[in-house]
N, C-alpha and C positions, 0 to 999 in steps of 0.2 A: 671494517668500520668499528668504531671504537662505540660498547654498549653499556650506559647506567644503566643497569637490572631495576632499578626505582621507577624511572622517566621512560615512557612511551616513546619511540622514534615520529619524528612528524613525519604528518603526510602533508606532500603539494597541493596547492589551491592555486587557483587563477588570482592573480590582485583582483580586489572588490571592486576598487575603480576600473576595471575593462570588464570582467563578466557581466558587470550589472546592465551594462547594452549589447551583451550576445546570451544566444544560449545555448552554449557550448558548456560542457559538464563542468564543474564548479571543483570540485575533488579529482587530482591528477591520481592519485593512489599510491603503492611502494611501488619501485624498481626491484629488480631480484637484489641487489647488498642490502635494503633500505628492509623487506620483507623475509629475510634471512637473519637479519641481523636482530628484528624484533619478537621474530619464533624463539631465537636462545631464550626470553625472557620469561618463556611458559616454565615452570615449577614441576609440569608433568606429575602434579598431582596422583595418588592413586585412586584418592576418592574425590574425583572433578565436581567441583560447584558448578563450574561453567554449563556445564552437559545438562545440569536438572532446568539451569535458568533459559534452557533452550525451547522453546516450545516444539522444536523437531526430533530433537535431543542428539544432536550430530553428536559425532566422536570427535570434542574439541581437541585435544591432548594428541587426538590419535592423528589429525591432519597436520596439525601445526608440526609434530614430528618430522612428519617427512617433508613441509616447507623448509625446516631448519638444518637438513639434511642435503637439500639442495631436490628433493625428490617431486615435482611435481605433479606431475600423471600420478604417483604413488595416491597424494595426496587429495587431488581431483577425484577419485575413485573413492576414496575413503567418506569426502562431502556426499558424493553419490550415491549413497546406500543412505541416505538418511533424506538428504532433500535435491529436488529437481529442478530448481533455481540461485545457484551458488554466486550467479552475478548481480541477480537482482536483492536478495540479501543481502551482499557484504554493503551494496547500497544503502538500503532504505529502513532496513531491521533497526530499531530500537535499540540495539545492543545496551549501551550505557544503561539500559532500566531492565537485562537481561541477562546473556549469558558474563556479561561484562563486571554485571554489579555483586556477581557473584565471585570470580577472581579473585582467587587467594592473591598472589601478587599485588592486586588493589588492597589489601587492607596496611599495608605499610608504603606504597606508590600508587604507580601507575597503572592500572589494570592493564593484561594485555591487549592489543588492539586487533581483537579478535575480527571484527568486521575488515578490517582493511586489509585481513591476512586472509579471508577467505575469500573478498572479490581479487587480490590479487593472484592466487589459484583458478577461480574461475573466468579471468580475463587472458593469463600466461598459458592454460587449456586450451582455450578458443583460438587464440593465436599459434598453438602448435597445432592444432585439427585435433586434438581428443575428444573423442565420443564418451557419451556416457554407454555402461556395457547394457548391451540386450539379455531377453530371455530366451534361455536354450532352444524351449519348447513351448507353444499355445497349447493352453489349457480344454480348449474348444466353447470357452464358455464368453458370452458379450457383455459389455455394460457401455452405458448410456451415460454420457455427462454432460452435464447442462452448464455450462459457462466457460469460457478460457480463462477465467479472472487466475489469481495465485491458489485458491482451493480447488479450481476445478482441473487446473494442470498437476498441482501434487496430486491430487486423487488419483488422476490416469496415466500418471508417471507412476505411481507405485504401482498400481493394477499390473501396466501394461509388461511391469518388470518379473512379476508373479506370472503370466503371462497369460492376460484377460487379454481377450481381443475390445480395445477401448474404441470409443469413438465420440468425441466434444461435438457436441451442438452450440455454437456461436451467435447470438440475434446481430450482431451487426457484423460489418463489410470487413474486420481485421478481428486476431485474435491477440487474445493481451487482455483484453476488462478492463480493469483501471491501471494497467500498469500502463496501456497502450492509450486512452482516451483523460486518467487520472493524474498521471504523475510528469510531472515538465523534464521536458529535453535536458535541463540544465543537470536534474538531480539520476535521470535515469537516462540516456540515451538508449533510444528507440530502434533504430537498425542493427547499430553494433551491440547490445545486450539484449534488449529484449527480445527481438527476434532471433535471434542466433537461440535463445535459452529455448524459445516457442520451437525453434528447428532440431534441438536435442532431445524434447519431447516426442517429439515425431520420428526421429530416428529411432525411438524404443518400439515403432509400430502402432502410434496411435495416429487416429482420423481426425482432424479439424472439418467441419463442413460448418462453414458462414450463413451469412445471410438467413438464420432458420430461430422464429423464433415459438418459441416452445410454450403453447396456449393459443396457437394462430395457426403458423404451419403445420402441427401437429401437436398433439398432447402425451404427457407423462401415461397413460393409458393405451392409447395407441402404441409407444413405444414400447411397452411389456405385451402387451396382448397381440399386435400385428406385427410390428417388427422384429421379434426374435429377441428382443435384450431378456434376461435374466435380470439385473439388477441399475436401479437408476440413482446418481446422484446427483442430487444440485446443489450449484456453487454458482446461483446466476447473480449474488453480490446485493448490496444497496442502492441504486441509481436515480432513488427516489428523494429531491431536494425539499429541507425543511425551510419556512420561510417564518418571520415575526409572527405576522398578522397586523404589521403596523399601516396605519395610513400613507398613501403616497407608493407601497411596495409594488403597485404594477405599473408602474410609471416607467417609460424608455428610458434605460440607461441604468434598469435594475438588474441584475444576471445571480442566478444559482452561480455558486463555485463551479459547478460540475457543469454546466453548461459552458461558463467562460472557459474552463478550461481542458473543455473536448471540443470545443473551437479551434485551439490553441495545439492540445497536444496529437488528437487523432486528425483535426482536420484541417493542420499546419497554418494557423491565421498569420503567425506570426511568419512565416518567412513570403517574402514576397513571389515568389513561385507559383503559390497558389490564390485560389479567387476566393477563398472564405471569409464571409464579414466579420469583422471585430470592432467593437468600440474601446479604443485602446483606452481613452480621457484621458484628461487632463490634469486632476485632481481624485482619484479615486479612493473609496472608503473601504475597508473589507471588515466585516462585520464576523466575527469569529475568534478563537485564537488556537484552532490547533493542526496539525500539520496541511491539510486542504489549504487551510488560509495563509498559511508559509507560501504556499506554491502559486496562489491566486496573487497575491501581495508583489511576489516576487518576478511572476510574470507580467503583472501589468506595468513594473516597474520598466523592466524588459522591455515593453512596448512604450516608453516615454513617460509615462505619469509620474506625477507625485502622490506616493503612496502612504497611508494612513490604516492601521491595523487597528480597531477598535472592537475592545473587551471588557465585560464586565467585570469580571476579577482582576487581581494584580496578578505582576509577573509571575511570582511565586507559582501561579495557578493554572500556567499556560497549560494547555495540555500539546502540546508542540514540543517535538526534540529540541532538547538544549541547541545542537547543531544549526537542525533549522532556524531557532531565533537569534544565533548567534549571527549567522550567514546572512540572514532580513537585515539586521540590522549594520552589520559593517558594508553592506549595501546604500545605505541610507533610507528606509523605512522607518515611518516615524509610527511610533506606538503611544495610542492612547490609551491608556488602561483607566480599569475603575471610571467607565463610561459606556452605555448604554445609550442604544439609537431609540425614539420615543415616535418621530413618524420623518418620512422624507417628503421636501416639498418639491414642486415642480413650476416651470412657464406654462402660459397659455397652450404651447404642443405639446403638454405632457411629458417632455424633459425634466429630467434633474437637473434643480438647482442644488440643493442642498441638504442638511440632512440635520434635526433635530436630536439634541442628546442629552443624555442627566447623568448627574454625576452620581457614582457607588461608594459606598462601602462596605469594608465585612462586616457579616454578624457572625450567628452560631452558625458551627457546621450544619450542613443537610445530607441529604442521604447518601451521598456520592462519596462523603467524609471531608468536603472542601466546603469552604467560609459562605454561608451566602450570601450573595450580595444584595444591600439594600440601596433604595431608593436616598438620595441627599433631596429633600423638600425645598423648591425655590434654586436649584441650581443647575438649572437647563440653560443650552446654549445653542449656537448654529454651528456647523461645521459648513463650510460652502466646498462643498463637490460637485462634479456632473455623471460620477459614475458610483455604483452601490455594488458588491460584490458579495450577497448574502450564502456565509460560510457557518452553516450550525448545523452540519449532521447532515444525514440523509437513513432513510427507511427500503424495505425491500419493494419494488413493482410487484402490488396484488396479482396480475397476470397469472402466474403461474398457479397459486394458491387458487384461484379461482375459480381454476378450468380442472381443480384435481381433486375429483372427490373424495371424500377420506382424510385431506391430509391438514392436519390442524394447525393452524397459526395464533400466535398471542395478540393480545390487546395492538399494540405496536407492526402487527401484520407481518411478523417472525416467524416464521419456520419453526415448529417446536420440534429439536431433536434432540436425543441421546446424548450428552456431552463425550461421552466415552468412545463411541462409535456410533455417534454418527443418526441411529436409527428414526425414522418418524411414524408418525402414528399413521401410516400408509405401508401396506408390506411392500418387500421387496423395495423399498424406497429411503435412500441417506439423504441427508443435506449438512453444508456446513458453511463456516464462515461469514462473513455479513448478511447474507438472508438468512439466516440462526440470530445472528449476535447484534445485527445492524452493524452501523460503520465502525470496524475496528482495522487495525493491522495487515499487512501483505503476510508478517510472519505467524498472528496468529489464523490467520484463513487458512497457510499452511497446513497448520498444526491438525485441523479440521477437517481439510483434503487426506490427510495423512492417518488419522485413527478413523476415518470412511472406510478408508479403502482397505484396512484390516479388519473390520465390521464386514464389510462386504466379502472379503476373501473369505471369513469366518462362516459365514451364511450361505456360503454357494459353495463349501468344502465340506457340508455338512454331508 
C-alpha cells in the first residue's frame, strides 16, 4: 500500500444513510495492510509526546513498532503492561485532544492514528485468542473494588497483575459501568469488546460478584474489618442525573441521558427481543452538548425520531469529540446552538408538548475559561417536541459516602482523594475517577484506577 507520510490512512465507516437505522458499530477500523501501512508513519521519536499526552502513558512508539512489523501478540503485550482495556480505548478515548495532539508527525500532517492502531491490536488479539499475561505468584494479600466501570477494572487489572488477590463488587446484574449501561452498541459494541476486555480482566484472576451494592449489602467497613480485605478502592462512577430545575421537567416524556440510555444500552430497548419500554418520539430534544448527548441524540435517532441537540454555547464550545459531532451530524441531527431550554410544556396527561427556549449569546469567559453565555432579552420561542432528553452531567450516588465513616466528600458529593494515588481521608481506602472527578472520560477514570493501584501496592509493600 502506497503511504503519504503527511495524510493518515482512512478508516471505514458504515454510510450515514444505513447506520443511522441500525446499530451496528459505525467505525469498521484498519485491516492488517491498512493498520501496517499507517504504523510506518510513527517518527519513533526518542522523546515521545504521544506517551506524556497519555493519561495511561502506554509505550506508544513501542507498540506501534511491532504493529509495523507485522508483530501483533508482540504488540498486544506491550498495550498490556500499561492499560487493561485496549479495545475499549482505541474506541472512545479522546485521542485527538491527547496522545494525538501531541504527535510530532502532526505538526507538519496528519497526526498518527494512534487510536485506530491500537483498537486494531486489541480487536486482531481477540480474534487470535491472546490473553493478556498473568502473575507468576499471589502475593497473599486481598483488595476490595467497588465498581466494574473503566477505574475500577484498571485498578484490579493492575493489582491482580502484581498479584493482589482482587475482587470487584458490581451493584447491578452486569459488569461494565458505563461502558456496559453508558455508551451505544453503535460506538462500543457490547459482547464482542466489551465483554471479551471484562473476560481478560478476569483471566488475570480477578472476582466480579454482581448484584452487591456497597452501602446496603454490605459496607466499606465491614469489608476491611470482617471480610479480610486489606485495601479498598472505589470507582463506583457518577450515575447521579443533573436536571435544569425548569418548569414542566417532571412531565412524561422527560428522561435523564443516563436513564434513556441504560434502557437502551444495558437493558436492550432498542432491539426488539426484548420487553423493555422506551419512548422512542417523534420529535425529540436533547438538551446538552457533550459526548452523553452524542449518544442520547444518536440513539433516539436510531429509534425513528427527529432529533434536535440543543446548547447553550456555539459549536466552537461543544464539549463532545469532533468525531462524535461529526458522526450526529452526517446522520441528520439538527443542532440548535446558542439556545437554551427556559420550561417545557405539556397536555392535560402531562405529556410533552413542547419545549420553550431563548436565545444566547457569548460574553466574557467564566471559570471554565469558555464564553458565557447570555440571555437574548425578548427572544424566546417553542420548539414543539414530545420527548426531552436531559443531558448536563451527572454527580456521584451519596450511597456509599454515607454509610462510611471517615471518608470525606466536597460540596458536589465527590470523593475527596489524592490525585496522585488515589488516597482518601479514610485509611486503608483509594477512590478514583468520576466519584473523585464527577463525570469525566473512560480514559481519564483509567488513569485513576491505575496510580490507585500503585498507591495501594505502595501501602501494603510497606
Amino acid at each position: 500500500m502506497e503511504v503519504d507520510v503527511l495524510k493518515r490512512i482512512p478508516v471505514r465507516e458504515q454510510d450515514p444513510k444505513v447506520r443511522a437505522a441500525n446499530f451496528e458499530e459505525v467505525c469498521l477500523g484498519y485491516n492488517k495492510e491498512e493498520a501496517e501501512a499507517e504504523a510506518t508513519r510513527c517518527l519513533q521519536c526518542k522523546n515521545p509526546q504521544c506517551v506524556k499526552g497519555c493519561p495511561v502513558n502506554i509505550d506508544i512508539p513501542g507498540f506501534i513498532k511491532e504493529v509495523a512489523a507485522g508483530n501483533v501478540e508482540a504488540a498486544y503485550h506491550v498495550i498490556g503492561k500499561y492499560s487493561a482495556l485496549p479495545a475499549v480505548c482505541g474506541r472512545v478515548c479522546p485521542q485527538e485532544s491527547q496522545c494525538e495532539a501531541k504527535c510530532i508527525r502532526g505538526i507538519k500532517g496528519d497526526a498518527v492514528s494512534i487510536g485506530k492502531l491500537e483498537r486494531y491490536v486489541a480487536d486482531t488479539a481477540r480474534e487470535m485468542g491472546i490473553k493478556p499475561e498473568k502473575a507468576e505468584k499471589l502475593n497473599g494479600k486481598r483488595v476490595a473494588v467497588i465498581g466494574s466501570g473503566p477505574a475500577g477494572l484498571t485498578c484490579a487489572g493492575d493489582l491482580a497483575r502484581l498479584g493482589y488477590e482482587v475482587t470487584i463488587f458490581e451493584a447491578l446484574h452486569k459488569a461494565g459501568g458505563v461502558l456496559s449501561y453508558g455508551i451505544p452498541e453503535f460506538r462500543l459494541p457490547k459482547e464482542r469488546v466489551v465483554d471479551a476486555e471484562i473476560e481478560n480482566v478476569k483471566s488475570l484472576g480477578v472476582k466480579i460478584e454482581t448484584n452487591v451494592v456497597i452501602g446496603k449489602s454490605t459496607t466499606i467497613d465491614e469489608l476491611l474489618n470482617e471480610e479480610g480485605f486489606d485495601a479498598v478502592f472505589i470507582g463506583s462512577g457518577a450515575g447521579l442525573p443533573r436536571f435544569m430545575g425548569i418548569p414542566g421537567e417532571n412531565a412524561n416524556g422527560v428522561f435523564s441521558a443516563n436513564e434513556y440510555l441504560t434502557r437502551s444500552n444495558l437493558m436492550k430497548a432498542f432491539d426488539d427481543d426484548y420487553d423493555t419500554p422506551i419512548i422512542a418520539g417523534k420529535k425529540v430534544a436533547v438538551v446538552g452538548g457533550g459526548n452523553v448527548a452524542m449518544d442520547a441524540a444518536r440513539t433516539a435517532l436510531r429509534l425513528g425520531a427527529e432529533v434536535h441537540i440543543v446548547y447553550r454555547r456555539s459549536e466552537e464550545e461543544l464539549p463532545a469529540r469532533v468525531e462524535e459531532v461529526h458522526h450526529a451530524k452526517e446522520e441528520g441531527i439538527i443542532f440548535d446552538l446558542l439556545t437554551n431550554p427556559t420550561q417545557i410544556f405539556t397536555d392535560d396527561a402531562g405529556n410533552v408538548t413542547g419545549m420553550e427556549c431563548i436565545r444566547m449569546e457569548l460574553g466574557e469567559p467564566d471559570g471554565s475559561g469558555r464564553r458565557r453565555p447570555v440571555e437574548i432579552k425578548g427572544s424566546e420561542f417553542t420548539i414543539e417536541v414530545d420527548t426531552v432528553i436531559m443531558s448536563l452531567g451527572t454527580s456521584p450516588n451519596p450511597l456509599i459516602s454515607s454509610t462510611t465513616e471517615g471518608l470525606e466528600v466536597n460540596r458536589r458529593k465527590c470523593i475527596v482523594a489524592e490525585e496522585s494515588d488515589g488516597h482518601t481521608t479514610k485509611a486503608k481506602v483509594y477512590a478514583g475517577g468520576d466519584a473523585v472527578t464527577g463525570a469525566a472520560t473512560v480514559i481519564l477514570a483509567m488513569g485513576a484506577g491505575k496510580a490507585a493501584a500503585k498507591g495501594i501496592d505502595e501501602f501494603l509493600s510497606k
